[in-house]
C-alpha positions, 0 to 999 in steps of 0.5 A, a space after each residue: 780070492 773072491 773079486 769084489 766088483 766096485 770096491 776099493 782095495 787095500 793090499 797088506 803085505 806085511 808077513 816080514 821074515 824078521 819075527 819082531 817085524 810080522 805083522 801079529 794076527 790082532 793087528 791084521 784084524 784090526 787093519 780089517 776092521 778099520 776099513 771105511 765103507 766101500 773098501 776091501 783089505 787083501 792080506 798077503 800070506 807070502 813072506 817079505 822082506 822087512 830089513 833096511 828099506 823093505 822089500 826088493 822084490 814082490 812075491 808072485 802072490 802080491 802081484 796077482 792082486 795088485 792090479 785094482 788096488 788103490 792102497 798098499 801097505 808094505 816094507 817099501 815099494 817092491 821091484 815090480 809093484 808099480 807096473 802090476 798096479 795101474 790103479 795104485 794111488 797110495 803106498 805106505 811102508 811100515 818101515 822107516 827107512 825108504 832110500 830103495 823105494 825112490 826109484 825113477 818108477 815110483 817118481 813117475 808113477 805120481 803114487 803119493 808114499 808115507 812112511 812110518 818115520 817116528 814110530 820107532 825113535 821112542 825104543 830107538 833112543 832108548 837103545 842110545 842111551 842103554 848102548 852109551 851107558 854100556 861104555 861110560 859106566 864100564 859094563 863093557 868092563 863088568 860083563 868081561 870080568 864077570 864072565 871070567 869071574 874076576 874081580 878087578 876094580 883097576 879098570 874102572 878108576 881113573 887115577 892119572 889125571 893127564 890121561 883120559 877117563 874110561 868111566 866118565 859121568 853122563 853129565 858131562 858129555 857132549 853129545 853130537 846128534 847126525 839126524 834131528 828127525 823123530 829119532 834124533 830128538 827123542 836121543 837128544 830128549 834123554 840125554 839133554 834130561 840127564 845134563 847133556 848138550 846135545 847139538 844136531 846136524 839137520 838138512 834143513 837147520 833154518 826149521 830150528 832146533 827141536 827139543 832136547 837140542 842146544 842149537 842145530 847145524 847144517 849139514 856143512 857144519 858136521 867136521 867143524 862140530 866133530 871136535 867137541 863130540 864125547 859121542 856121535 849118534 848117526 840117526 839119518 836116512 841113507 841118501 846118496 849124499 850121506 853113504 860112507 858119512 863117517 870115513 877114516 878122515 872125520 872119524 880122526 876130528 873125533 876128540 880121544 875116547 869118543 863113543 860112536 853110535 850107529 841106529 841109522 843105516 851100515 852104509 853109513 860107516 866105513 868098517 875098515 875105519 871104524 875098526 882101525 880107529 877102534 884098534 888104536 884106542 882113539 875111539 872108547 867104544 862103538 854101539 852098532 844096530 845096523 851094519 852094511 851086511 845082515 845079518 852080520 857074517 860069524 866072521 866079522 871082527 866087530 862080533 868079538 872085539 871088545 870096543 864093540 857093542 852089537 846088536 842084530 837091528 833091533 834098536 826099535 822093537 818094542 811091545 808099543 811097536 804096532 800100536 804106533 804103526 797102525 795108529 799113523 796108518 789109519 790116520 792117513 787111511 782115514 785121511 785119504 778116504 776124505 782127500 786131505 793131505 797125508 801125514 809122513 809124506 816121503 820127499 822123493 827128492 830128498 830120499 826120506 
């Protein structure tokens, strides 16, 4: 490309190889058009990589032009970035989730990082709720009758008062929210709106409780809360402290016929545990977005196991999704341009 001496560059990374997360030619356009004066805005045509924490390497291209440009905007901050950057003062990713970007390199590079935590939860709970309704309704029950044209109502009625309910009334649940962050209240919003308790583990429970929530918890507090969870949402950061969260051990303190939903991260959750509680009927379903592997092997149980509800981390596209992205990161571009403080500043010692 043409330099452009003396002007300050912003570098747009975003042409994602997952379809809903490349960023569309209107939205490229208006990041050009939003640019303050003295500023230049460099997209990269070079494909990255959108899923989890973003990006784990930089295309050639990228590095190329990174090396006078004061702002970046990507998935992550890609492996290599940092030391082709010199002049990098600030990264935002258009992703949520940042536990790969919080390197040593990064901690020692003084760039200030944003994230687009809350963009997604709006589309996000409503996958919850959708994921939910799925097996407190019985459509898991419906889609299989109807795909063998059977017409059973058997499974949906509950006649042994001493043995648990397969379809249950939503009102009636409890509902335990792992994450009261953006996403984690717009679950605990919906649900709470149609009866439920909801009850939140957050890491810092002395911020309070946000809406939709009864009250909020620490995250010492998770096994004594199990109990009395009808429905575990994991809706944190992958951090070191919360990998492998739900193991065989806490996925047993969950009361019989429990629906567990994971939006969050794979890593997360044991799959052996998970299925095992799943094979033995102690758990009534599983909503799954995300998964230790993607895309999720042809070969993984949870593809054709009827207690399983998958879907290929999607829980956050929506046709709002750019509009959200781009109004927060031109907020925070306008922001830096005038030195106040940035909105979605990642904490690198907490990881998100």
């Amino acid at each position: 490309m043409t330099e452009t001496p003396g002007r300050r560059r912003l570098v747009v990374d975003l042409q994602s190889t997952s379809p809903h997360m490349r960023v569309p030619l209107w939205a490229a356009e208006r990041i050009a058009a939003a640019a303050p004066d003295g500023w230049e805005v460099v997209h990269i045509a070079s494909p990255s990589k959108s899923i989890g924490s973003g990006s784990n390497m930089a295309s050639d291209e990228t590095l190329a032009v990174i090396t006078r440009a004061e702002g970046y905007l990507g998935y992550g901050v890609p492996a290599g970035l940092l030391q082709a950057a010199p002049h990098l003062g600030w990264a935002h990713s258009a992703a949520a989730g940042v536990g790969a970007s919080v390197t040593p390199e990064l901690r020692a590079s003084g760039v200030v990082f944003t994230n687009s935590a809350g963009v997604y939860g709006e589309p996000m709970a409503d996958t919850v709720l959708a994921g939910v309704l799925h097996f407190v309704r019985g459509l898991d029950f419906a889609t299989r009758q109807q795909a063998a044209s059977t017409w059973n109502q058997l499974p949906f009625i509950h006649r042994d008062l001493s043995a648990r309910a397969e379809v249950r009334e939503l009102a009636e649940l409890r509902v335990l929210i792992v994450g009261a962050g953006g996403i984690g209240t717009a679950v605990a919003r919906r649900f709470s709106a149609l009866g439920c308790r909801c009850v939140g583990i957050r890491r810092r429970p002395e911020l309070g409780a946000p809406e939709g929530f009864a009250r909020v918890e620490g995250p010492g507090a998770l096994d004594a809360e199990l109990p009395d969870a009808d429905v575990l949402v994991l809706a944190a950061p992958l951090t070191g402290g919360s990998a492998s969260l739900l193991d065989a051990r806490r996925l047993a303190l969950l009361p019989a016929g429990a629906i567990v939903v994971n939006v969050a991260r794979g890593a997360l959750v044991s799959d052996e545990a998970l299925l095992d509680s799943l094979n033995r009927n102690h758990l009534r379903g599983a909503v799954l977005d995300v998964f230790n592997t993607e895309p999720l092997p042809v070969d993984n149980p949870y593809w054709q196991h009827p207690k399983v509800l998958v879907t290929p981390h999607v829980s956050g596209v929506s046709p709002q999704h750019w509009r959200r992205v781009l109004e927060l990161f031109e907020d925070n571009w306008r922001r830096w341009q005038a030195g106040t403080p940035l909105r979605n500043v990642v904490d690198l010692d907490a990881g998100y």
